[in-house]
N, C-alpha and C positions, 0 to 999 in steps of 0.2 A: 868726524864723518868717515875717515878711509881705517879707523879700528869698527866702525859699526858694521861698512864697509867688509871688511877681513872676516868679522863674526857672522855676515849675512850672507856671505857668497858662497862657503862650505853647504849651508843647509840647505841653501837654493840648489847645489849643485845633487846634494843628497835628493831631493825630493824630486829630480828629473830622472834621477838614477831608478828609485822605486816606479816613476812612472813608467818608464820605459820598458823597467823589469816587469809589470804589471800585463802592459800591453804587451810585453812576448810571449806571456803563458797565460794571455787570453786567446782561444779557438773559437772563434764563430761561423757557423753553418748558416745556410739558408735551407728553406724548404719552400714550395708550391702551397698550402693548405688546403686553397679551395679545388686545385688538380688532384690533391691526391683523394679531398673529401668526395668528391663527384668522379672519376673514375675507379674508387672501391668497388670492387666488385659485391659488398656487404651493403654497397647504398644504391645499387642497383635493382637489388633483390628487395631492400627496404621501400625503394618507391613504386614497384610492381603491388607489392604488398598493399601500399596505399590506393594506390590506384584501383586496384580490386576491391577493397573495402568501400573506397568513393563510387564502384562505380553499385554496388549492392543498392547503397544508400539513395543515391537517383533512384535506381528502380521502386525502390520502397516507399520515395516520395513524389514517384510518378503514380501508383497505384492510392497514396491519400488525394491528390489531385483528381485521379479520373471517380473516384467514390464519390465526392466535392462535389465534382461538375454534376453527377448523374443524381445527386440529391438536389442540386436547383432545377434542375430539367422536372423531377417530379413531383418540388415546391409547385414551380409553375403551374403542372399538370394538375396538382390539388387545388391552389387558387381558381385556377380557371372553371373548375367544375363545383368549386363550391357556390362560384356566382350564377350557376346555369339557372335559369326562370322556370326551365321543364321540371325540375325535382321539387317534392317538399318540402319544407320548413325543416324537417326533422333532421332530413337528409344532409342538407345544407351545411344543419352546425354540426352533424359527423364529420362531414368534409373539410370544413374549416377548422375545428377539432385536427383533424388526419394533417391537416398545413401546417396548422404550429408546431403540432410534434415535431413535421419535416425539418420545418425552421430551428429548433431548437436543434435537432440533428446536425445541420447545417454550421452551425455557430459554434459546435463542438466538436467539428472535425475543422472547421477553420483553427481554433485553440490548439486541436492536437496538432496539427501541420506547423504552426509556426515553433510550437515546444519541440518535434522534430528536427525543423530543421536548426535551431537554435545546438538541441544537444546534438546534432550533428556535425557540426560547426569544432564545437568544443573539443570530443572526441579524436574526430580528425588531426585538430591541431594538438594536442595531447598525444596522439601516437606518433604524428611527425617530429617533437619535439624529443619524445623516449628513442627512437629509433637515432635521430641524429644525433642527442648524447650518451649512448651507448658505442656510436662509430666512432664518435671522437677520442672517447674515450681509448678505443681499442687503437685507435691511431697513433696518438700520445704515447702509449707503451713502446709500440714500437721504435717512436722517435726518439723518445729517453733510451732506449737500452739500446742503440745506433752512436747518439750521442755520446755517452758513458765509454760502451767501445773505443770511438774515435777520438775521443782525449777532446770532445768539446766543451766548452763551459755555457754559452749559447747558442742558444738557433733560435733566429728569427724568420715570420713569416713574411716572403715577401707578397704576399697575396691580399695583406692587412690593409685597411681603410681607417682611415676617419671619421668623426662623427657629420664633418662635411665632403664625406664620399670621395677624399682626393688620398693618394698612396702614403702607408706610409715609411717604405722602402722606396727613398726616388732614386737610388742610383746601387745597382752590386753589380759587379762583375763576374759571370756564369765561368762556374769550374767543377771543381772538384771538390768543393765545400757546399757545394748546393746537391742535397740529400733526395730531392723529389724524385727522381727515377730511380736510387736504389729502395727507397722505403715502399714505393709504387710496386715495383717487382716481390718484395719480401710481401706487405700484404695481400697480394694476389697470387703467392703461392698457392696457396688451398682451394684456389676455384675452383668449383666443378665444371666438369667438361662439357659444355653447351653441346647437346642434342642438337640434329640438323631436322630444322621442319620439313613437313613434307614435300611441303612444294619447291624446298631448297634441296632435297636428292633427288639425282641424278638417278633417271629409271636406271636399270642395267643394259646394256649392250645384246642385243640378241648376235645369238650362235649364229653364220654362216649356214646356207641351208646347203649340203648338197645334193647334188643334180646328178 
């Protein structure tokens, strides 16, 4: 037992030596993801974008709505007058005739409305999905060639979740391995310089009148 002993305590000793070795010339970063992903100044301008697009689409399916409504109002208006006693027979089935049309009308703007708003649906979520993996993308560069510079071997997010929504970074200690505010700063370099709206300049200062 104390030669198997003698033979087994060198390799154990080795193997804590590599370990060791291992864990000293591992560097690990943290980063923010969801901070840096939502105060990008690239996803700012992305959800401007969307929301412009969203809000087109309203209007365009407030206008099949108000068509919709104004075609049952003159369903109604036909029905009602196809049943009037004062007209002729003849008149009648013109009128009645003129209702189904309506109706028929009616059943195919309801079809187009729901095809609407269906591909609009799709659309939306399809350009929100290009927009966010293209930031991310642009993101990730940054943090690899951060990375690369800095002699790290990982970086992890601590902004990560779960499939049961609980962290899963539960404890780092904030320093100077945590990369969020320099990679923050680097991608918003290139901001353009926000315009002040009107109502946010300041009229000018009138001249002193002299007397």
């Amino acid at each position: 037992m104390k030669l198997i002993l003698k033979r087994f305590v060198p390799v154990l000793v080795l193997l804590g030596l590599f370990s060791t070795s291992a864990l000293a010339q591992t560097r690990i970063a943290t980063v923010d993801l969801r901070k840096l992903f939502e105060n990008y100044y690239k996803t700012k301008i992305a959800d401007t974008a969307l929301k412009d697009r969203a809000a087109e689409m309203d209007k365009s399916h407030v206008e099949l709505l108000d068509g919709w409504k104004k075609a049952k109002d003159e369903y109604q208006k036909l029905l009602a007058s196809a049943n009037d006693q004062a007209v002729s027979s003849e008149e009648k089935d013109k009128r009645k005739k003129a209702a189904e049309d309506k109706l028929k009308e009616i059943k195919d703007t309801e079809d187009n409305i729901t095809q609407f708003e269906r591909q609009a649906r799709t659309t939306l979520d399809e350009q929100r999905r290009r927009m966010r993996d293209n930031i991310l993308v642009e993101i990730n560069a940054v943090l690899k060639a951060k990375a690369k510079t800095g002699g790290y071997t990982m970086v992890i997010d601590t902004a990560a979740q779960t499939a049961n929504e609980t962290p899963v970074v539960l404890y780092s200690v904030p320093g100077d391995n945590d990369l969020t505010e320099f990679l923050l700063s680097q991608l918003n370099a290139g901001a353009p310089v926000e315009t002040p709206k009107a109502s946010e300049t300041k009229p000018a200062e009138k001249a002193p009148v002299k007397k």
